[in-house]
C-alpha positions as CSV (number, residue, x, y, z in Angstrom):
1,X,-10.1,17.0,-7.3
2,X,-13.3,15.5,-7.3
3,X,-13.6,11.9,-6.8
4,X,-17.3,10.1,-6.9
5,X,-18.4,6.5,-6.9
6,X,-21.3,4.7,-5.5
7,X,-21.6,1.6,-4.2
8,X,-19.2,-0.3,-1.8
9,X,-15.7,-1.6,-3.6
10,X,-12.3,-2.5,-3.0
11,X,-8.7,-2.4,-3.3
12,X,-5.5,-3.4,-2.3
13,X,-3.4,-1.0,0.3
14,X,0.2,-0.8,0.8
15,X,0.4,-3.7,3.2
16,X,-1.1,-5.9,0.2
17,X,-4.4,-6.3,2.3
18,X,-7.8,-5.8,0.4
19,X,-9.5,-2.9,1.8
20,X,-13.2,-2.7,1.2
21,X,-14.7,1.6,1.3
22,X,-17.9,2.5,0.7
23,X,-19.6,5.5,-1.5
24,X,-16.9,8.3,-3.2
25,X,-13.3,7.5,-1.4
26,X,-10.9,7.1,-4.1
27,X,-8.7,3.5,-4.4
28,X,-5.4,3.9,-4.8
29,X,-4.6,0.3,-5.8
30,X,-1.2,-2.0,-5.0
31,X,-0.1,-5.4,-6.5
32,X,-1.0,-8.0,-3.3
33,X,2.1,-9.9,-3.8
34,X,4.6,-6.9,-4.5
35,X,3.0,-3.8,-2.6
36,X,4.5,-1.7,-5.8
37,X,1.7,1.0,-6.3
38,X,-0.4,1.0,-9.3
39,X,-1.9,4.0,-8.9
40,X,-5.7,5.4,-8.8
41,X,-8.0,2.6,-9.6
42,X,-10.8,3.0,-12.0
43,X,-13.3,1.1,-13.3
44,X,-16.4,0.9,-15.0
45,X,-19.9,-0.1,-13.3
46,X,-20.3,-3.7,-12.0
47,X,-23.3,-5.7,-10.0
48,X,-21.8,-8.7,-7.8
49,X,-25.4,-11.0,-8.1
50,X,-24.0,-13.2,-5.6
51,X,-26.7,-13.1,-2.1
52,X,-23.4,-14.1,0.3
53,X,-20.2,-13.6,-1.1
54,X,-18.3,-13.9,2.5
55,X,-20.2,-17.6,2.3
56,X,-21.8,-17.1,5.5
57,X,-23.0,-21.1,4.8
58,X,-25.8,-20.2,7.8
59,X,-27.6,-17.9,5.5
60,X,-27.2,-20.1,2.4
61,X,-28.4,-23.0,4.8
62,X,-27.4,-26.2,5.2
63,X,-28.4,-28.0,2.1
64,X,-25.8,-26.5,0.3
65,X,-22.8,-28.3,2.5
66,X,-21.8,-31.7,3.3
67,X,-19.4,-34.0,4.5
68,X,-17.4,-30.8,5.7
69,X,-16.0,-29.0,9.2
70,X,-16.9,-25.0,8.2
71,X,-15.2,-22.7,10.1
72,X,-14.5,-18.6,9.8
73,X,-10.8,-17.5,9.1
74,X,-8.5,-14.4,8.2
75,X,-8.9,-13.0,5.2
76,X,-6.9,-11.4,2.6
77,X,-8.5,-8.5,3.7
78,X,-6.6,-8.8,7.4
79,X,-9.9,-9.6,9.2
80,X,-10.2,-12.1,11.7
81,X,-14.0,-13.9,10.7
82,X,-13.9,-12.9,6.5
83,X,-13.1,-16.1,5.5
84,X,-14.8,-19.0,5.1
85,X,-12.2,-22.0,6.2
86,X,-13.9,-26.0,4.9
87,X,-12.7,-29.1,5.7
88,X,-13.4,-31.8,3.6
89,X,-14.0,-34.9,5.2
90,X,-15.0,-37.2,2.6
91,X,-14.1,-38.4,-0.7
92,X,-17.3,-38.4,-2.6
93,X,-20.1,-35.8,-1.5
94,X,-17.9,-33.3,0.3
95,X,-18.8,-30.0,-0.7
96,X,-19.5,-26.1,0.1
97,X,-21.4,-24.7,-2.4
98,X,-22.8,-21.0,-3.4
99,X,-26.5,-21.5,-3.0
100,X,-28.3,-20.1,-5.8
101,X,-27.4,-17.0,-7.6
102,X,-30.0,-15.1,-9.9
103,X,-28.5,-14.7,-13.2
104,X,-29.9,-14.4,-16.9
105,X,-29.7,-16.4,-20.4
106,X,-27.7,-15.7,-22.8
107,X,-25.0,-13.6,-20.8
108,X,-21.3,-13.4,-20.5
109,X,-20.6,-14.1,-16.7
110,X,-17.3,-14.0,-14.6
111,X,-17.1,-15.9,-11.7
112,X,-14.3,-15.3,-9.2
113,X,-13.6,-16.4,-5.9
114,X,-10.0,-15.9,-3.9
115,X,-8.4,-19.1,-2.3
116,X,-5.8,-20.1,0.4
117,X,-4.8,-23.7,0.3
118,X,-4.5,-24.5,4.4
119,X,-3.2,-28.1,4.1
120,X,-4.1,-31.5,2.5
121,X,-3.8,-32.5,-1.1
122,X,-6.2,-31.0,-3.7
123,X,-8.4,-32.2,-6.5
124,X,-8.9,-29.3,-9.2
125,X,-12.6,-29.7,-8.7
126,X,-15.1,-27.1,-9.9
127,X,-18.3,-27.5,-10.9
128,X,-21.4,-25.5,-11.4
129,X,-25.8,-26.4,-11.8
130,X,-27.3,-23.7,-13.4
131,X,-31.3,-23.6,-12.9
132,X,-33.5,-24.4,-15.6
133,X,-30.0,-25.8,-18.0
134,X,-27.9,-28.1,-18.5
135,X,-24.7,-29.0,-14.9
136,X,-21.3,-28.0,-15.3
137,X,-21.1,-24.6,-17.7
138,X,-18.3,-23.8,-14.9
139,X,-15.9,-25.9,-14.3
140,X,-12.4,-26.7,-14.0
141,X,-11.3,-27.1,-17.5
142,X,-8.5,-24.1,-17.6
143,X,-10.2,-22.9,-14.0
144,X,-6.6,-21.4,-13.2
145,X,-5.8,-18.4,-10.8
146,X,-4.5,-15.2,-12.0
147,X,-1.1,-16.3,-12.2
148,X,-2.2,-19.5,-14.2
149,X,-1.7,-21.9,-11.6
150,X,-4.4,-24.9,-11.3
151,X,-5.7,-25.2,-7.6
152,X,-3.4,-28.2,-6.8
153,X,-0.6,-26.4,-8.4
154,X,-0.6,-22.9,-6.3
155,X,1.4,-22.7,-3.4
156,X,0.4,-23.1,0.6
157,X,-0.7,-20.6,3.0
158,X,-1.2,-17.6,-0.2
159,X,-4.6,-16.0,-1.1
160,X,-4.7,-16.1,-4.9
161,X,-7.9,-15.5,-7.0
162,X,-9.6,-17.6,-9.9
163,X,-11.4,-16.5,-12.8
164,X,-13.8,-18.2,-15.4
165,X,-15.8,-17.0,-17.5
166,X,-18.8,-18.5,-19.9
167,X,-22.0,-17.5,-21.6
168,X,-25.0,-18.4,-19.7
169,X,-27.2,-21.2,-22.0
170,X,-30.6,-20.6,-22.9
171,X,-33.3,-20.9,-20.3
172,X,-30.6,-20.2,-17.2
173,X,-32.3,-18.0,-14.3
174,X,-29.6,-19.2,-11.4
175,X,-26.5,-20.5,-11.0
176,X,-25.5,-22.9,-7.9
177,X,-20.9,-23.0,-7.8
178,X,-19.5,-26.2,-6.3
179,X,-16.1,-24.5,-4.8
180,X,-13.1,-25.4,-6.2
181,X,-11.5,-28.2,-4.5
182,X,-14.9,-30.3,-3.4
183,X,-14.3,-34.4,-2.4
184,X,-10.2,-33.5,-1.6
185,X,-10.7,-35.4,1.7
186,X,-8.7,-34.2,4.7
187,X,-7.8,-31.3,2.9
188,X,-8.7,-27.6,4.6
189,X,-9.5,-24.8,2.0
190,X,-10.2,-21.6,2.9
191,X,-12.3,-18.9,0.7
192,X,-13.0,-15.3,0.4
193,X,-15.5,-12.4,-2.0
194,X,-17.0,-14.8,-4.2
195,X,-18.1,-12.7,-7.3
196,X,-20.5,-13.3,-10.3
197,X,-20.6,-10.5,-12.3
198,X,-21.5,-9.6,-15.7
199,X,-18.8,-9.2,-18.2
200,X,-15.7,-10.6,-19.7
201,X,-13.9,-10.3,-16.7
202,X,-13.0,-10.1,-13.6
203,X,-13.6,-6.6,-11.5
204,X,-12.1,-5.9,-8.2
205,X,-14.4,-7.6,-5.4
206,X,-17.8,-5.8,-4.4
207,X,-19.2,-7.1,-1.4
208,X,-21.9,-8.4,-1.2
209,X,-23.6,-10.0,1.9
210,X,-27.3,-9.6,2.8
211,X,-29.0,-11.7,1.2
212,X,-29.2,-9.4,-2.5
213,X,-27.2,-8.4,-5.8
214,X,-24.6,-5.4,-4.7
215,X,-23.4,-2.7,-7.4
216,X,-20.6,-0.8,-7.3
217,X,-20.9,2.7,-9.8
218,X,-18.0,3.3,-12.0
219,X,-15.8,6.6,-11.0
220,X,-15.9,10.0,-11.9
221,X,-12.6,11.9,-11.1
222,X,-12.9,15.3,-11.8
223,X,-11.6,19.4,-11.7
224,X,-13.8,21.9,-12.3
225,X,-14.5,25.8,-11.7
226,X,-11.9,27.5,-9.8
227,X,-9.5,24.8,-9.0
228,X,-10.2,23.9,-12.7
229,X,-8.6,28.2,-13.9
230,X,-6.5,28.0,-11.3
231,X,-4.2,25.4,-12.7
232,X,-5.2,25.5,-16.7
233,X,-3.6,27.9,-19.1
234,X,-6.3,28.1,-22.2
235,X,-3.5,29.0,-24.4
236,X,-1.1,26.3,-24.2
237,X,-0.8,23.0,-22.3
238,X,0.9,19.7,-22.3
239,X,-0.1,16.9,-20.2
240,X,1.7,13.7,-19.8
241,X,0.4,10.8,-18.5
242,X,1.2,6.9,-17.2
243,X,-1.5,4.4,-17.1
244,X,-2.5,0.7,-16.9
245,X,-3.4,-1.0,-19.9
246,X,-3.2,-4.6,-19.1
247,X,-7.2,-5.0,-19.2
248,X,-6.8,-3.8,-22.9
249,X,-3.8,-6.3,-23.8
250,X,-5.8,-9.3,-22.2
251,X,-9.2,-8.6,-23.2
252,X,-9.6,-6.0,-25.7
253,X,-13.0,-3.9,-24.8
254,X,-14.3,-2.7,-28.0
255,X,-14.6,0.4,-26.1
256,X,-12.9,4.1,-26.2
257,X,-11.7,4.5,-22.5
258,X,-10.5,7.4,-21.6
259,X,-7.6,8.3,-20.2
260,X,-8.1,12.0,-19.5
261,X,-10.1,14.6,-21.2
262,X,-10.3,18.2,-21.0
263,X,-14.0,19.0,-21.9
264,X,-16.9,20.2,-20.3
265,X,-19.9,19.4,-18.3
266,X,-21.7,16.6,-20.0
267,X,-20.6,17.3,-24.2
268,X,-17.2,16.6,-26.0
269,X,-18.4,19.6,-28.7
270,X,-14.9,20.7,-27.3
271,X,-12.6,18.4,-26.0
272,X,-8.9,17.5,-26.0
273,X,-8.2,14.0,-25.3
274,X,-6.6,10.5,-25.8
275,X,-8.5,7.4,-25.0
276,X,-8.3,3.8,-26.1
277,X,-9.0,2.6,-30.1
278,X,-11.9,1.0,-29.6
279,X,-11.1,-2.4,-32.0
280,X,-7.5,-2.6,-30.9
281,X,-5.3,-3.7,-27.7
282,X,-2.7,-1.8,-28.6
283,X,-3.7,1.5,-29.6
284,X,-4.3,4.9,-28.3
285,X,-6.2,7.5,-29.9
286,X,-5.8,11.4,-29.5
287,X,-8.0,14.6,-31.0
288,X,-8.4,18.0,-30.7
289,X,-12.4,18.5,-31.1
290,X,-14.2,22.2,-31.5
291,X,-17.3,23.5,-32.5
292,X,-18.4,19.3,-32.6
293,X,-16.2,18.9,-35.2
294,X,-12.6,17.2,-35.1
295,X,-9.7,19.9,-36.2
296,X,-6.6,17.7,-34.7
297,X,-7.5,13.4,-35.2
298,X,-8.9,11.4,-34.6
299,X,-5.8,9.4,-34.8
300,X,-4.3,6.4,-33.5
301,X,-0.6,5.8,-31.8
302,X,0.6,2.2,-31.2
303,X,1.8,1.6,-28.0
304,X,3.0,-2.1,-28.1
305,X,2.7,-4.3,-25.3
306,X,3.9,-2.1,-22.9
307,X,1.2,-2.6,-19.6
308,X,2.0,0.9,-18.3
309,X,2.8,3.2,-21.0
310,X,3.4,6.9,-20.7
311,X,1.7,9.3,-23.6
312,X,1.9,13.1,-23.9
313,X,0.0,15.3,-25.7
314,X,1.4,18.8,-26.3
315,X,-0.9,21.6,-27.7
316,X,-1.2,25.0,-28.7
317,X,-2.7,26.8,-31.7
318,X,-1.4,25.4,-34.6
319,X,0.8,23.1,-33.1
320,X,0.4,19.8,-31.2
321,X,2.6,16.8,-30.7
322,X,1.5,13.3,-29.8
323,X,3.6,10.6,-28.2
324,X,3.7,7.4,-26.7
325,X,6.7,5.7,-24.9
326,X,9.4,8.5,-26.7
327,X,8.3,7.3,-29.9
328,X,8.1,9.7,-33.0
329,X,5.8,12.6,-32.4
330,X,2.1,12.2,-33.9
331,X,-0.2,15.0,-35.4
332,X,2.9,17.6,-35.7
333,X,1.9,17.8,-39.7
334,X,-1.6,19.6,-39.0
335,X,-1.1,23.3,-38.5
336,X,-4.9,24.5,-38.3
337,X,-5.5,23.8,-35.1
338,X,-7.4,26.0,-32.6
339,X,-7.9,25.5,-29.2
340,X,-10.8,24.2,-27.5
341,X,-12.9,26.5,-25.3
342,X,-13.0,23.8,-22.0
343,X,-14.5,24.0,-18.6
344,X,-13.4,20.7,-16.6
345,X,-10.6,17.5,-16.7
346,X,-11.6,14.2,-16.2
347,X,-9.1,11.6,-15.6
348,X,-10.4,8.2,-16.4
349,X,-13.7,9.0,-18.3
350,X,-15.0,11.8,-21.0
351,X,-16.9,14.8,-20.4
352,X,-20.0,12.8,-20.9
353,X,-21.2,11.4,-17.3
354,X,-23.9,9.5,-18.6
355,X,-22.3,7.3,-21.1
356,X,-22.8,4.1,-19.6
357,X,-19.5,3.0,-18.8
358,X,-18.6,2.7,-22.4
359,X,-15.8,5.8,-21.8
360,X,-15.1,4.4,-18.5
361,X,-11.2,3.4,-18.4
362,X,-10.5,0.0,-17.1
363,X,-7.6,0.2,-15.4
364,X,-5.0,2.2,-13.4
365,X,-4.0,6.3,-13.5
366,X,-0.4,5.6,-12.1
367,X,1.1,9.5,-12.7
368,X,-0.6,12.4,-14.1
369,X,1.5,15.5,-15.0
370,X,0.2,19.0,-16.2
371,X,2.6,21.9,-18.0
372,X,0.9,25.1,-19.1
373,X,3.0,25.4,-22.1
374,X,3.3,23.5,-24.7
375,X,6.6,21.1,-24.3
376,X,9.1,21.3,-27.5
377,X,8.4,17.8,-29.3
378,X,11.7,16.9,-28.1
379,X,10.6,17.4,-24.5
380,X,7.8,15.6,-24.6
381,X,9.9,12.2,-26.6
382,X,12.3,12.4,-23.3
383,X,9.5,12.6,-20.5
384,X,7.9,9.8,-21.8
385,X,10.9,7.5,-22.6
């Protein structure tokens, strides 16, 4: 298997600790409060525009603080200095905030920024100044963590992130975040991987410390050439496959992520795949393509609002069976099939490498199982039950 990715990243390890990698080492992601696996992460291409986001508040300088005792603490991510730990002293002009962050008009940002409540009582305080537009397009109206807790609400001594996300107004070149929590006097906040990214939501957490925008480069998980033959029969197959949709459920890219494709270098003339319906959160969408032209599909296959849903696609000439969740198989009617002449799989994306992102899945590859024969429909209803 071929994994590649630019760009430093993250995830979540076993021990629920974020790990941060740099260029092409593959992220096999956990939930941080359970440590259950979620399988390989993948994600689509994202720029963290924030200059400091381990708010090293000596590079941001010291008009952007006051009334405050700053301090470095543990992290989430286990390390000792990663965390900025505040103070707040006052109950009027205490603050820590972002220093200015280069952004654009007329843009769909995400901010996010992971928080530990030390001690103290807290204010659900959040506020933001864009440059060059009108205060407060951030804030804390519904400024809730990932669980939905408010910042007074969460529990003590737990890292949990916070999300928001707005449109930029017209004229906006910066953005300047008050922290959450600002004038809780004698309250002690700690914070870690403040994000601003472009987009509906929130990405896992790019660092981003020297003083510019970082970008992480969406995956590319690939088999090709002999290890590619070695393990596909051209005849037959059947692959079955778990994955994450909860980005789909919650926000709904218009998009067709894949989920896995058998194609070929950089063209889906011939392809067999199932990816996301692009207009719908709860939809998959499987074809059989050859010569450019679609012989199996395209055709949707509801999956609910099941997060991790298991689909199989069975195919041989003439003869294909889709299902979702043991569910009643799809595209078993159409009997003119033939099978696609394919060179490669890619697990998370199309054929196409340069597409932008836009067939980039969002999401999670929890188990990915290949047969090379086709399954009997009944088969394929019982391994995905």
């Amino acid at each position: 298997i071929t994994y590649e990715r630019t760009g430093a990243a993250s995830f979540v390890n076993e021990f629920g600790k974020i790990v941060l990698v740099g260029d092409n080492v593959p992220r096999f992601d956990h939930d941080i409060v359970t440590r259950e696996s979620k399988g390989l992460l993948i994600e689509e291409a994202r720029t963290n525009l924030a200059l400091y986001s381990d708010m090293d508040m000596d590079s941001i300088g010291s008009g952007y603080y006051g009334n405050v005792n700053l301090a470095r603490a543990e992290g989430p991510d286990g390390v000792a200095d990663s965390a900025l730990q505040v103070t707040f002293t006052a109950s009027g002009s205490s603050f820590v905030r972002s220093g200015l962050i280069p952004c654009s008009a007329g843009v769909e940002y995400t901010f996010s920024v992971w928080i530990k409540k030390v001690s103290g009582s807290f204010n659900n305080s959040f506020f933001s100044y864009p440059q060059n537009a009108a205060a407060g397009l951030f804030n804390n109206s519904g400024f809730v963590n990932t669980e939905g807790q408010s910042l007074s609400a969460m529990p003590t001594g737990v890292w949990k992130r916070f999300t928001q996300t707005r449109t930029t107004a017209s004229g906006t070149t910066a953005m300047d975040f008050v922290m959450p929590g600002y004038d809780s006097n004698g309250a002690v906040i700690q914070y870690y991987g403040l994000q601003m990214e472009a987009g509906a939501y929130a990405t896992s957490y790019i660092p981003s410390t020297n003083g510019s925008s970082t970008s992480r480069g969406m995956e590319n998980v690939t088999i090709t050439d002999d290890e590619f033959t070695d393990f596909y029969n051209p005849i037959e197959s059947t692959v079955v496959c778990e994955f994450d949709t909860s980005n789909w459920i919650t926000y709904n890219n218009n998009k067709y992520e894949r989920i896995f494709a058998f194609g070929n270098h950089n063209t889906e003339t011939d392809t067999f795949e199932v990816f996301k319906e692009n207009s719908s959160n709860s939809e998959v969408r499987y074809r059989v393509r050859t010569g450019n032209s679609n012989v199996l599909g395209a055709a949707n296959y509801s999956y609910g609002t099941n997060t991790t849903p298991k689909v199989a696609f069975a195919v041989k000439l003439n003869d294909a069976a889709v299902t979702v969740d043991g569910g009643t198989p799809g595209g078993t009617s159409d009997t003119g099939i033939p099978i696609p002449t394919v060179t490669k799989l890619s697990l998370g994306n199309s054929g196409l490498e340069n597409n932008n992102g836009d067939h980039t899945l969002t999401g999670h590859i929890r188990r990915f199982m290949y047969y090379p024969v086709k399954l009997p429909d009944s088969q394929v209803v019982t391994l995905t039950s």
